[in-house]
N, C-alpha and C positions, 0 to 999 in steps of 0.2 A: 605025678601031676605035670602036666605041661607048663614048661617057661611059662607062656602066653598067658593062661590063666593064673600063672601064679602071681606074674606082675602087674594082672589086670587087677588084681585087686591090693595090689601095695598102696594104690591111690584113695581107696576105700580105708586102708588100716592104717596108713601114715602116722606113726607115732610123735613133735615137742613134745611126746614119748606117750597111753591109755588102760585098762588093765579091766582084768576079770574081777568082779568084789567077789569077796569069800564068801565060803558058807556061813561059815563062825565066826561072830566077830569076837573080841575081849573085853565086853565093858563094863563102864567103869559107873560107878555109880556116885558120884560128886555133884555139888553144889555147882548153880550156873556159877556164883562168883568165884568159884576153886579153881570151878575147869578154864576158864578164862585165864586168869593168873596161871597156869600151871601150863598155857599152849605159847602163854607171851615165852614165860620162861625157856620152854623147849625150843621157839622159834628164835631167841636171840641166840642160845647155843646152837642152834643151826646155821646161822647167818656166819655166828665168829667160825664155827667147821669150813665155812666154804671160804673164808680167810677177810670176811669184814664187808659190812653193807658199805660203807665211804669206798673200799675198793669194786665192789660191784657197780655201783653208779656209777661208779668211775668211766667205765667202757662203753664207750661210743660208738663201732663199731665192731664187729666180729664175723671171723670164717671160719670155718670146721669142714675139713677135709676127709677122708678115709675111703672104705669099702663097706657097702653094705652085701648081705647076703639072704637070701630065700631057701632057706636051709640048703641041703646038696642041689637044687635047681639051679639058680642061676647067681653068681654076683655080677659087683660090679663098682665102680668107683663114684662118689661122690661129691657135689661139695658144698656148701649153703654158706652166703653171705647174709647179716643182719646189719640194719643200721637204725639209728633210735631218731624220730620215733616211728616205731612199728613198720619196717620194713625190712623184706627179705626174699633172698633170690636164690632159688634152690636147684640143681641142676644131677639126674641120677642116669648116669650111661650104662647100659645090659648089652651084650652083644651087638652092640654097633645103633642102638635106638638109645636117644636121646629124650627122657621127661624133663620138661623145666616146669617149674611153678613162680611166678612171681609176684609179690604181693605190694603196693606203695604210701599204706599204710587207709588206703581208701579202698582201690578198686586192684583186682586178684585178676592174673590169666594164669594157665593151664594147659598142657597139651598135655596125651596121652597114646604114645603112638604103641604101645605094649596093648589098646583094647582099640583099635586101627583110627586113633582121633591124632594125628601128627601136627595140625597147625593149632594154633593157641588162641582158645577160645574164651571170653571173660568168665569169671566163675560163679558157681551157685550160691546163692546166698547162704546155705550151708557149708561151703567151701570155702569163702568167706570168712564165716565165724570160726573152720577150724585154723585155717593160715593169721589169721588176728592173733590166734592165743600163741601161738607157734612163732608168732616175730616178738611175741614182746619176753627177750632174753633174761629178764628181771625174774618172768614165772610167776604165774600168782599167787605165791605165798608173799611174795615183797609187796609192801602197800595192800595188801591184801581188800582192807576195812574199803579204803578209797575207792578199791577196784569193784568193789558190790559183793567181796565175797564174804563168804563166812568159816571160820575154821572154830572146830569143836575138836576135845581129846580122849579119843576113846579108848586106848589103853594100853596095856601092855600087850606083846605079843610075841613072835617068832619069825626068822625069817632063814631059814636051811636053820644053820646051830648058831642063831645071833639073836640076840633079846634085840625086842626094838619098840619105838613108841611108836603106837598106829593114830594117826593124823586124820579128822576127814575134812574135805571144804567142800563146800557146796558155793558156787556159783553163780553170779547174780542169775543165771540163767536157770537156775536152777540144778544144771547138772552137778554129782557127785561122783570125787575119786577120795580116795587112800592115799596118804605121803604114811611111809614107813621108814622113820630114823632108827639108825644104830644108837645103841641106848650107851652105848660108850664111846664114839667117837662124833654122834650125831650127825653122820652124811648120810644121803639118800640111801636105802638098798633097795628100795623097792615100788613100786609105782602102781596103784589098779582103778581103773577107770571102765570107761565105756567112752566110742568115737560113733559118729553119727555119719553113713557116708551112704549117697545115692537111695535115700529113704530107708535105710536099712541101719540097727543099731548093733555094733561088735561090740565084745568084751573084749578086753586086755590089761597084759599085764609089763610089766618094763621091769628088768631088774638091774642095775648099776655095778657097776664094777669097775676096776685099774685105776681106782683115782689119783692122779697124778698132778705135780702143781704147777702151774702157770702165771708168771709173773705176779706170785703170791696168792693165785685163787686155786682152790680145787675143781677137777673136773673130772668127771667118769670117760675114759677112753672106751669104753667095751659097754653097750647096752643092748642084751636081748629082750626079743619083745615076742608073745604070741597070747595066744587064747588063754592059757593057763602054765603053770610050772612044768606040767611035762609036753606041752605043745609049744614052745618054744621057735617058731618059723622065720624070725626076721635074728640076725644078727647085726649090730654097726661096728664098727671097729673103726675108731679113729685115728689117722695120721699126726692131723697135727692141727691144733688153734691158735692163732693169732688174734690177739686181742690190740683193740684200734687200727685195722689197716685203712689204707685210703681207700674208699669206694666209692665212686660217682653216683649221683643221682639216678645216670641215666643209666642204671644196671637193674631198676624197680621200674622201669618203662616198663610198656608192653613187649612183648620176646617178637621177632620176626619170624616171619614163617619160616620153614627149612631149606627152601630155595636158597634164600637170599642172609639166611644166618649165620654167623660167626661159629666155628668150631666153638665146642660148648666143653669149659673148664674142666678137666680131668685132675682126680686126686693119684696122685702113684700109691701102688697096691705096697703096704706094710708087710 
């Protein structure tokens, strides 16, 4: 596969992470008021895993750094700034082309110079809705109820050799993914969705891994992502997170054309 086409469509699969839904689910056959009580309970053990909702609110801003890769095609360095609320400014370099996406919590631009679009154009209203969900670092399982979603618990399952609870939530939008906890230590392994991108709908899947801890929270360093478990085409590999750095307003402005723009953040390769 060609670079070209391969990172033409990174913009299409963009994973704040998506995923292929199984064939077979596990379920569970409970009472509405059982499975209720029984997702509260799983979701507060998720929350104390990732080391405490008062520590997750806590974070004001954040950067995550590293390398991504398109299987043996192409890598490249990274780095995405978030700020609350709902802002985020993403920035991925391949071979000396620069994509940025920046979102300011309203209105989204875009370049794309991997499918020959280099200056920064405002986003589609479907581009939109995926960078919206993708700044708000919280995730929607936190606040979930508020947020219009819904989470049901369907049951037990498997994930390589790890029991784990299969999560679904459906979104006020309607759409549906899969959260998949380790059923012993309750962190993410596994993620399956569908992304919605240039009228065309993907499956994927994200699976988590290196969780490592950061001023008391856990975080996944290593997340693959592709169509299914053996179609694995995106890897991230994370350098490093910083939680609360300072970041200006004006970093969720509109990006400047290439002309006239700042060399654009590089993560050092891990």
């Amino acid at each position: 596969m060609k670079t070209k086409s391969v990172l033409g469509s990174f913009h299409a699969r963009r994973m704040r992470l998506g995923g292929l839904v199984a064939a077979s689910l596990l379920l569970c056959a409970v009472a509405p008021s059982l499975s209720a009580q029984t997702v509260t309970q799983i979701l507060a053990k998720v929350f104390v895993a990732r080391g405490g909702l008062t520590k997750m609110r806590a974070i004001k801003s954040e950067r995550v750094s590293g390398t991504i890769s398109f299987g043996s095609e192409a890598s490249g360095p990274f780095v995405v700034e978030l700020k609350r609320p709902l802002k985020m400014h993403m920035t991925l370099t391949v071979q000396n082309q620069t994509m940025v996406r920046v979102y300011d919590g309203t209105q989204g631009w875009a370049n794309n110079p991997f499918a020959g679009k280099p200056n920064p154009d405002p986003m589609t209203d479907e581009d939109v809705k995926n960078i919206s969900e993708e700044a708000d670092f919280d995730g929607p399982l936190v606040d979930y109820a508020k947020k219009g979603n819904k989470l049901e618990l369907v049951g037990k399952d498997k994930v390589e050799d790890k029991d784990v609870w299969r999560v679904r939530l459906t979104t006020k939008n309607g759409d549906v993914r899969y959260y998949l906890f380790d059923a012993g230590t309750f962190l993410l392994l596994k993620w399956e969705g569908k992304r919605r991108a240039e009228g065309k709908e993907f499956p994927v899947e994200s699976y988590f891994r290196d969780y490592r801890d950061v001023e008391g929270l856990k975080f996944s360093f290593q997340i693959d992502s592709g169509s299914s478990a053996t179609d694995l085409t995106q890897k991230l590999v994370l350098d490093k997170i910083e939680l609360n750095p300072e970041i200006p307003d004006s970093e969720f402005t509109k990006p400047a054309t290439p002309d006239s723009a700042a060399p654009a953040p590089q993560a050092s390769t891990p």
